[in-house]
C-alpha positions as CSV (number, residue, x, y, z in Angstrom):
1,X,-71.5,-8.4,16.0
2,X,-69.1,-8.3,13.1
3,X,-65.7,-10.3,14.5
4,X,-63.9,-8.8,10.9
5,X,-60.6,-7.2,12.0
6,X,-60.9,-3.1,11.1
7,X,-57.3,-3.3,9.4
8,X,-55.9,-6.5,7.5
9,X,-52.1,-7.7,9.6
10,X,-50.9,-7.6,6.0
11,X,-51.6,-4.1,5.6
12,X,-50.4,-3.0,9.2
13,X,-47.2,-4.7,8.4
14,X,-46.7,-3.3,4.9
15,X,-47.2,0.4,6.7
16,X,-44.9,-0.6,9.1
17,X,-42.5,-1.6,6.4
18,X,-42.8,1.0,4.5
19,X,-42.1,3.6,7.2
20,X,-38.9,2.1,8.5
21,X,-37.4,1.6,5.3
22,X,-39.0,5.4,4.9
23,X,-36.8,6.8,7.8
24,X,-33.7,4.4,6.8
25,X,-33.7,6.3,3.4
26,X,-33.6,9.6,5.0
27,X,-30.7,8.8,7.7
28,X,-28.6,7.4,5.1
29,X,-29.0,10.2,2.6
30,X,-28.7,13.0,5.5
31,X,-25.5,10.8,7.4
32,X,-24.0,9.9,4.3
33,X,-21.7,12.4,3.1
34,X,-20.5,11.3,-0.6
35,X,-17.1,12.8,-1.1
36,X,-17.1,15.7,-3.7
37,X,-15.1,14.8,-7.0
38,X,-12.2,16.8,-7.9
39,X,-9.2,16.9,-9.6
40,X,-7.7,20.4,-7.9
41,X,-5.7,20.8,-4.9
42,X,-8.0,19.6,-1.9
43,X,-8.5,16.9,0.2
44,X,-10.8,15.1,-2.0
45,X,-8.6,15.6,-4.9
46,X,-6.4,11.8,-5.8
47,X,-5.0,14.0,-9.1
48,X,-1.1,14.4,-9.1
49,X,-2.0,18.1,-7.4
50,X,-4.5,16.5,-4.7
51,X,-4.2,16.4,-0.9
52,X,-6.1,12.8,-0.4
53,X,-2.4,10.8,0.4
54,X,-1.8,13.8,3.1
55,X,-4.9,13.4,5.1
56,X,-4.6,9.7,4.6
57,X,-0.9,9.7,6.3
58,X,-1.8,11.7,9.0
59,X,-4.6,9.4,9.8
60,X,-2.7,6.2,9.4
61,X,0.0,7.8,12.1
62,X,-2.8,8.4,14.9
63,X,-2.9,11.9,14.3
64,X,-6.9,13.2,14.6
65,X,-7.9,14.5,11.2
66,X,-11.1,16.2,10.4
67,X,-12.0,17.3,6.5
68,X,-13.8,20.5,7.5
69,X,-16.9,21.9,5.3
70,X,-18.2,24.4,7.6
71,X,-17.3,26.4,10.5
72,X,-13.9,25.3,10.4
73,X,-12.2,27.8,12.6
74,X,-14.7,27.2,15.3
75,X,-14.3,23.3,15.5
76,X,-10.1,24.3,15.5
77,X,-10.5,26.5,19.0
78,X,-7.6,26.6,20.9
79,X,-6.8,22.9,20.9
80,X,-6.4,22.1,17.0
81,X,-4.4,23.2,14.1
82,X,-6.4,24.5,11.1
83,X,-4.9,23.9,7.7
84,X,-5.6,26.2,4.8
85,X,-3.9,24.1,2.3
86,X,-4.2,26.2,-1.6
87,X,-6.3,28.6,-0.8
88,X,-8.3,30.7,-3.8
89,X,-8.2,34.7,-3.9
90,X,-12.1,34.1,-4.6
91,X,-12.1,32.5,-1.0
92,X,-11.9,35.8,0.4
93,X,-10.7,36.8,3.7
94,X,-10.0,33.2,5.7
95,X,-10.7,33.3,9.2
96,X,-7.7,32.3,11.5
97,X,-7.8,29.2,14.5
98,X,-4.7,30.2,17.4
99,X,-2.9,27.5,15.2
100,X,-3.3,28.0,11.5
101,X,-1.0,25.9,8.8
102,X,-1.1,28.4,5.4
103,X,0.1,26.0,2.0
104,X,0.5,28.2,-0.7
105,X,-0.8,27.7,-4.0
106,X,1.3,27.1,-6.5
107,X,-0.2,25.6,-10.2
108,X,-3.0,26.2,-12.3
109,X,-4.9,23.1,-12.5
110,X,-7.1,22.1,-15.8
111,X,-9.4,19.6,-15.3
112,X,-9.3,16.3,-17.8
113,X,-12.5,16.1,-19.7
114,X,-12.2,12.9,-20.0
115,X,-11.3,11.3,-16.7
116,X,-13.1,12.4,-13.8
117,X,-11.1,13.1,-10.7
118,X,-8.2,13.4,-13.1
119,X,-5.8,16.6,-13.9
120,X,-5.1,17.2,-17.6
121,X,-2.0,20.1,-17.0
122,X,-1.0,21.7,-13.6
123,X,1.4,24.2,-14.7
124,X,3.0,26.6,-12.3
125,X,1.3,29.7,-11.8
126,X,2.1,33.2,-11.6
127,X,3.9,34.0,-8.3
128,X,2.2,37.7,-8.3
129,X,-1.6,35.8,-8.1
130,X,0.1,33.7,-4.8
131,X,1.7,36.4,-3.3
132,X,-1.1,38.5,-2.7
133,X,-2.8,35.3,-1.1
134,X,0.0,35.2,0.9
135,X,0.0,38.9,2.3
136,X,-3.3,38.4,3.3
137,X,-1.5,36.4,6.5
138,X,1.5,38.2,6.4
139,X,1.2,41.8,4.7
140,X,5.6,42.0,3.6
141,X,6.1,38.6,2.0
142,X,6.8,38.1,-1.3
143,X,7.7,34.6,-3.4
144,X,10.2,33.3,-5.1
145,X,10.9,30.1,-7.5
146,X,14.6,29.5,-6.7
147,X,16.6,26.6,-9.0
148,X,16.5,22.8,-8.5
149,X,19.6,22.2,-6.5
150,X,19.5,24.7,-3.7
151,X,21.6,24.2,-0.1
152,X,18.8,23.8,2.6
153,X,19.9,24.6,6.1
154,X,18.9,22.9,9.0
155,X,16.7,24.9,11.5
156,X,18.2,25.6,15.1
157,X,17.4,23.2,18.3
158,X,16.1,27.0,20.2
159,X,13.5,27.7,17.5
160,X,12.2,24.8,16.9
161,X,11.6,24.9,20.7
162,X,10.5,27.7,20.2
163,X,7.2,26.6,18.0
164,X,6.9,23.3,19.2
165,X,3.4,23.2,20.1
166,X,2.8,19.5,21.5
167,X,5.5,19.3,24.2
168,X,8.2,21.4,25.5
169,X,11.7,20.2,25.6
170,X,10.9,16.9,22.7
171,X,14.9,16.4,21.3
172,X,13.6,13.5,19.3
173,X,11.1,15.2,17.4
174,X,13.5,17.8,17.0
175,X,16.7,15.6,15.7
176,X,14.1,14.2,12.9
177,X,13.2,17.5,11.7
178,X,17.1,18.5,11.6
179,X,17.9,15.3,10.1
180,X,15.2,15.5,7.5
181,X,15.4,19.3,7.0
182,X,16.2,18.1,3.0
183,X,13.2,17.9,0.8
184,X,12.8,16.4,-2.5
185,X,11.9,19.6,-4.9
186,X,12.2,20.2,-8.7
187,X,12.0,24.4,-8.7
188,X,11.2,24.9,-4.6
189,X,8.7,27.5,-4.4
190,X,9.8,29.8,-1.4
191,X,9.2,33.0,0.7
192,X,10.9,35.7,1.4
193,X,10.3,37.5,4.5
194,X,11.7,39.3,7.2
195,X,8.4,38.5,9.9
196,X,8.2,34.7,9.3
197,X,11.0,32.6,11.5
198,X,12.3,30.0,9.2
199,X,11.9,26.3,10.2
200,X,12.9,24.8,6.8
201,X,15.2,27.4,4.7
202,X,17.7,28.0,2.4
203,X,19.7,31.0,1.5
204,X,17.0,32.0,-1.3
205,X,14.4,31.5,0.8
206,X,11.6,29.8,3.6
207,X,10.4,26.5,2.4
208,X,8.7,26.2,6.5
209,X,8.1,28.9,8.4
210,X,5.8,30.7,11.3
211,X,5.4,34.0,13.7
212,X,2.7,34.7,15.6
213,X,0.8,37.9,14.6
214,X,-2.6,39.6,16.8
215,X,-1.9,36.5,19.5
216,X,-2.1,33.6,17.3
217,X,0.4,31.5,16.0
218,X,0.6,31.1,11.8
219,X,2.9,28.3,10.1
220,X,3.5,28.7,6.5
221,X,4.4,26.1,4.3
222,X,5.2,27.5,1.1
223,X,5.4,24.7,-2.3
224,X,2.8,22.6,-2.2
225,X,4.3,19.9,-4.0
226,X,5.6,18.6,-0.8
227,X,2.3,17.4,0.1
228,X,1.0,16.8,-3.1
229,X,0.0,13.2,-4.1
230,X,2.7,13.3,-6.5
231,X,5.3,14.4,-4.0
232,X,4.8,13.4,-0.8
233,X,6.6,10.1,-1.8
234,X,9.7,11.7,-3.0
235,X,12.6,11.3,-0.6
236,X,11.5,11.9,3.0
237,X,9.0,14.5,2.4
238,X,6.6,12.0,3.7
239,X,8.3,11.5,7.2
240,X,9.3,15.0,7.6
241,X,5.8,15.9,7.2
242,X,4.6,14.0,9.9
243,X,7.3,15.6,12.4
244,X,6.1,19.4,11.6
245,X,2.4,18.3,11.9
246,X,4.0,17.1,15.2
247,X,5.9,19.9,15.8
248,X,2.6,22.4,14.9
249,X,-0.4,21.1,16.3
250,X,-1.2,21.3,20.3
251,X,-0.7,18.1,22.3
252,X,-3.4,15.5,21.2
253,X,-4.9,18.4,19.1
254,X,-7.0,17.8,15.6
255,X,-5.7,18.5,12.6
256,X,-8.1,20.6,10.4
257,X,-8.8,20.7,6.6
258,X,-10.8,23.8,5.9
259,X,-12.3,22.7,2.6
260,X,-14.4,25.8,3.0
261,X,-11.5,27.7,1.0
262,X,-12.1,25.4,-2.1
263,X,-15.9,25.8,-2.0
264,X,-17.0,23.0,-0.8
265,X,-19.4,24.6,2.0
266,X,-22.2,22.3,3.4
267,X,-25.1,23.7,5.8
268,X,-24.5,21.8,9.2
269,X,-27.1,19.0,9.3
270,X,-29.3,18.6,12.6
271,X,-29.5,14.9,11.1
272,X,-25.7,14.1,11.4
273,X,-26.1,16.0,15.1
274,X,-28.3,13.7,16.6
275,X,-26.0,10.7,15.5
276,X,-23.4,12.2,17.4
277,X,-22.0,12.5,20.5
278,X,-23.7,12.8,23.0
279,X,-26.8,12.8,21.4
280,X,-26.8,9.3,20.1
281,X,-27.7,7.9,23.7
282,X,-30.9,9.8,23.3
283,X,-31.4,9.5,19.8
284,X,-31.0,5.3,19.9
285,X,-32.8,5.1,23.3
286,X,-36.1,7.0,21.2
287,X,-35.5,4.7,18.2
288,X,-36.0,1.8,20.3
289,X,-38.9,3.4,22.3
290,X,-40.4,4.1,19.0
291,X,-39.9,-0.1,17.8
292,X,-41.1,-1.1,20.7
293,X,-44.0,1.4,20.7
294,X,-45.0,0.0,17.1
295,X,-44.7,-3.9,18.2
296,X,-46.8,-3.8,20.8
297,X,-49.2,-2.0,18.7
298,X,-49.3,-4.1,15.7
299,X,-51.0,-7.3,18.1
300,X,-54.7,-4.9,18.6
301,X,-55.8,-4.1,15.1
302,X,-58.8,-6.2,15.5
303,X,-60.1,-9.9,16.2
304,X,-57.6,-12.5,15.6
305,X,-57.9,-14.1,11.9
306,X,-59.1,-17.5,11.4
307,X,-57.3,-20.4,10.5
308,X,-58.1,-21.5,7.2
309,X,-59.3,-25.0,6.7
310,X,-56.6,-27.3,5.7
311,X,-56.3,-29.2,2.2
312,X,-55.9,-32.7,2.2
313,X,-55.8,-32.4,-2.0
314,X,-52.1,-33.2,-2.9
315,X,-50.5,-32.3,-6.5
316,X,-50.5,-36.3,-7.3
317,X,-54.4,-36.2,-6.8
318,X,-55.0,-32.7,-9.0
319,X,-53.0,-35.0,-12.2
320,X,-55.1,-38.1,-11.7
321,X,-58.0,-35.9,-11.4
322,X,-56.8,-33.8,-14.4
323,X,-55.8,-37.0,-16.7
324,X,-59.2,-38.8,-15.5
325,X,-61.2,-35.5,-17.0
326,X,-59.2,-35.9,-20.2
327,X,-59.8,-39.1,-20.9
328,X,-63.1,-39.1,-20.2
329,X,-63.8,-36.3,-22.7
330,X,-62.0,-38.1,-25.3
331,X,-59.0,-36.0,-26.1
332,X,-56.3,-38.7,-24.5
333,X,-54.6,-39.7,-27.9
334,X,-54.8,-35.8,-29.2
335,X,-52.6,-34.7,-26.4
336,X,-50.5,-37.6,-26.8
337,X,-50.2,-37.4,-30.2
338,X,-48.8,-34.0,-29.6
339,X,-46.1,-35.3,-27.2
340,X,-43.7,-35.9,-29.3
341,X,-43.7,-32.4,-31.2
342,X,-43.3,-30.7,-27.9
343,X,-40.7,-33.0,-26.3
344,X,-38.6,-32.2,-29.9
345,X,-39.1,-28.5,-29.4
346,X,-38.2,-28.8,-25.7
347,X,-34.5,-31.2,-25.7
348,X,-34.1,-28.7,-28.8
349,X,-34.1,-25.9,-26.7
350,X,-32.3,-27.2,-23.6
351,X,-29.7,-29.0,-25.5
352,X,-29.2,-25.5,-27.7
353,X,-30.4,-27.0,-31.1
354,X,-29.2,-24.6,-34.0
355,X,-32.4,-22.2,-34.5
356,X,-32.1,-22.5,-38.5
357,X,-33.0,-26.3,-38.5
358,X,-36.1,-28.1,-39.5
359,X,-38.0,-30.8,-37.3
360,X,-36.9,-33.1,-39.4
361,X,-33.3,-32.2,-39.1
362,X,-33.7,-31.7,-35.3
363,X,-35.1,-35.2,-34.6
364,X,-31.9,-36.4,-36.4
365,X,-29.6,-33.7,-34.6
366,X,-31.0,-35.1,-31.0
367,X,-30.4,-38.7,-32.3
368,X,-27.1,-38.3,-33.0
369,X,-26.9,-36.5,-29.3
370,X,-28.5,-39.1,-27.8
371,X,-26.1,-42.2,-29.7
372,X,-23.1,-39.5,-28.5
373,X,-24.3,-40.3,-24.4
374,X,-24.9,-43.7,-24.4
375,X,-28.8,-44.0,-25.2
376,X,-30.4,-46.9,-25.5
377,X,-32.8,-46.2,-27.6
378,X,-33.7,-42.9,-30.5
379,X,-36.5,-40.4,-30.1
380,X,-37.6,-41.5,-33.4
381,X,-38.0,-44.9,-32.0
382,X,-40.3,-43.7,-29.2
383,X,-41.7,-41.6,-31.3
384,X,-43.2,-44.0,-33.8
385,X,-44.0,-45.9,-30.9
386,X,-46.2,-43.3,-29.7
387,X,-47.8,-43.0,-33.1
388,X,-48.9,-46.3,-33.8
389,X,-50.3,-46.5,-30.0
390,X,-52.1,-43.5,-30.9
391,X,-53.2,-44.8,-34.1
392,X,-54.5,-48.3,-32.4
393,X,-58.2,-48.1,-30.9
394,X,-57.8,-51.7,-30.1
395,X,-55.1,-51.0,-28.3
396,X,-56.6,-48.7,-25.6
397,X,-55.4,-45.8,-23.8
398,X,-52.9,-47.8,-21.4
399,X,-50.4,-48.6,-24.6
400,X,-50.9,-44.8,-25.2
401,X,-50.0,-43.1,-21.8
402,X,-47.1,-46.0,-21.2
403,X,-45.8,-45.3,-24.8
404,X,-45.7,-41.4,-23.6
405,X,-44.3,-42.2,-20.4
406,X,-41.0,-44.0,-22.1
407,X,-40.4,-40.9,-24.1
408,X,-40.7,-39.0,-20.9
409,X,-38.2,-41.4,-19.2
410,X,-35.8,-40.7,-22.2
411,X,-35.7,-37.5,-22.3
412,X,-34.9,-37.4,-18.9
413,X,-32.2,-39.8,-18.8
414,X,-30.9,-37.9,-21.7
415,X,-30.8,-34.1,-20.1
416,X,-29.6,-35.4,-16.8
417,X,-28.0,-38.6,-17.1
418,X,-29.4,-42.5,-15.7
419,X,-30.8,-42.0,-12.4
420,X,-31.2,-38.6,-11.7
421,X,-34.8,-37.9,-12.5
């Protein structure tokens, strides 16, 4: 009866291996979502133009935020607001949540060539090219660039009241907005519109805005530079902000990027699903089924192995053995007389030697190296010593190999100092 295992434990375990790290690759490339590059108006984008410093403040405030790449307006439902931030006429037709933020475009962005993720211009665009984004929400707006220094007005306590989505009756959250109802803006960008209730206005026009049109409600925000990584630092765009996300969204709603509108659609992944609630109880209690299935399989590939016999040849025996075969076959004093060559190449090297010297000039080099730590002695010294034992039949091979061991000795003494070798 052949007791020979039918697989090798080394090869079992390298299959093992090999299929974990197998399925790790394909969970991290499937769960892993790399962040698009860009240097337009989304919330990838860290360019002057970008959104990235928006969704990053409404995060660090507590506020839910969800960068959305598919289905958007489904994952918003009743209980989130959906943000359509720069929208593209190529975009087509967006779909709106019951709460939908609209940011209007407002610059033509040309990438830099040179930098990724950078902006080389952003110039303002055309308002006729935004304006018929816009009507595709509300059909009688229009848009308007009004001057620098413009009056704003601060919005009523009843309509803000009136579109406060989180919770009735919040005099706080209202006071800020009043109090804040000032943005910083170099040439506001704003609508004019007899549908849209203005929020944060001025005589020329809505800066904030909503109405509700077909039962759901639509808020309009209408320069982007507010929000922009370039501007939401200015003044207290940042904080005011905050309180009409506040204002907007449903109590403990999500607030919803549709990057869908940019272009960045991804196909839902089942991967990702099964990593997420609640299908991760299942999905870790089958990963560890699976482990456990696999350990308990790996002990009944065949007969146990046997132990190998154990050496009792140590390294100190293989060099006596090894110098005892030399010696016997006569080549003692060749090798030896070769030492000295090879320890000069060697300290040559380690001590970094310049390459364009001769052996000659070397030998002095390390001399000089050797009198600058302290040496008693010179390589040239051991090295003639090592010659003439060579050169000495009388002498036998014991002068020889103690000769060969003081050069030894020296050189390392000299690499690493008394003592340490």
């Amino acid at each position: 009866m052949n007791d020979a295992p039918y697989f090798d434990p080394r090869t079992v375990t390298a299959l093992i291996v090999i299929a974990v790290l197998s399925f790790a690759g394909a969970s991290y490339f499937a769960l892993v979502d790399k962040p698009p590059q860009s240097a337009g108006a989304n919330a990838y984008s860290v360019s002057a133009v970008g959104h990235l410093a928006f969704t990053r403040l409404l995060a660090r405030r507590g506020i839910p935020v969800i960068v959305s790449r598919s289905n958007s307006t489904a994952k918003a439902g009743d209980r989130s607001l959906l943000i359509h931030a720069e929208p593209s006429l190529q975009s087509g037709q967006p779909s709106r949540a019951d709460f939908t933020l609209l940011v209007l475009p407002k610059r033509a962005v040309i990438p830099d060539s040179y930098r990724s993720g950078w902006a080389y211009s952003a110039k303002p665009a055309g308002t006729e090219a935004i304006e018929r984004i816009l009507q595709q929400y509300i059909p009688d707006a229009s848009v308007i660039r009004a001057p620098s220094k413009i009056h704003w007005k601060p919005p009523a306590l009843q309509k803000l009241g009136r579109w406060n989505q989180g919770n009735t009756g919040n005099d706080l959250l209202w006071s800020r907005i009043r109090s804040r109802a000032a943005p910083h803006l170099e040439t506001p960008q704003l609508i004019v519109s007899a549908t849209i209730e203005p929020i944060v206005h001025a005589s020329e026009g809505i800066l904030v805005g909503a109405l509700k049109r077909d039962g759901k409600t639509i808020f309009v925000i209408s320069d982007p530079d507010i929000l922009s990584n370039a501007g939401i630092g200015q003044g207290d765009n940042a904080a005011l902000l905050v309180d009409l996300i506040e204002l907007m969204r449903p109590a403990e709603g999500t607030v919803i990027f549709d990057e869908v509108v940019h272009g960045y659609f991804r196909k839902p992944n089942l991967w990702a699903v099964i990593f997420e609630l609640p299908f991760i109880a299942v999905t870790t209690i089958a990963i560890a089924s699976l482990a456990l299935l696999l350990w308990a399989a790996t002990g009944r590939f065949g007969a146990p192995a046997s132990s190998p016999p154990r050496s009792t040849t140590t390294e100190s025996d293989l060099i006596e053995n090894s110098v005892g075969l030399l010696h016997q076959a006569g080549y003692a004093r060749e090798i030896a007389g070769s030492y000295p060559e090879i320890v000069l190449h060697d300290l040559a090297r380690q001590l970094h030697a310049p390459r364009s010297m001769a052996p000659g000039e070397r030998a002095t080099w390390i001399d000089q190296v050797g009198a600058a730590r302290q040496m008693k002695t010179t390589y040239r010294a051991l090295a003639d010593e090592i010659t003439s034992a060579t050169g000495n039949k009388a002498a036998g091979d014991t002068a020889t190999l103690r000769a060969v061991q003081k050069l030894y000795d020296w050189k390392q003494e000299l690499i690493d100092g008394s003592g340490r070798h």
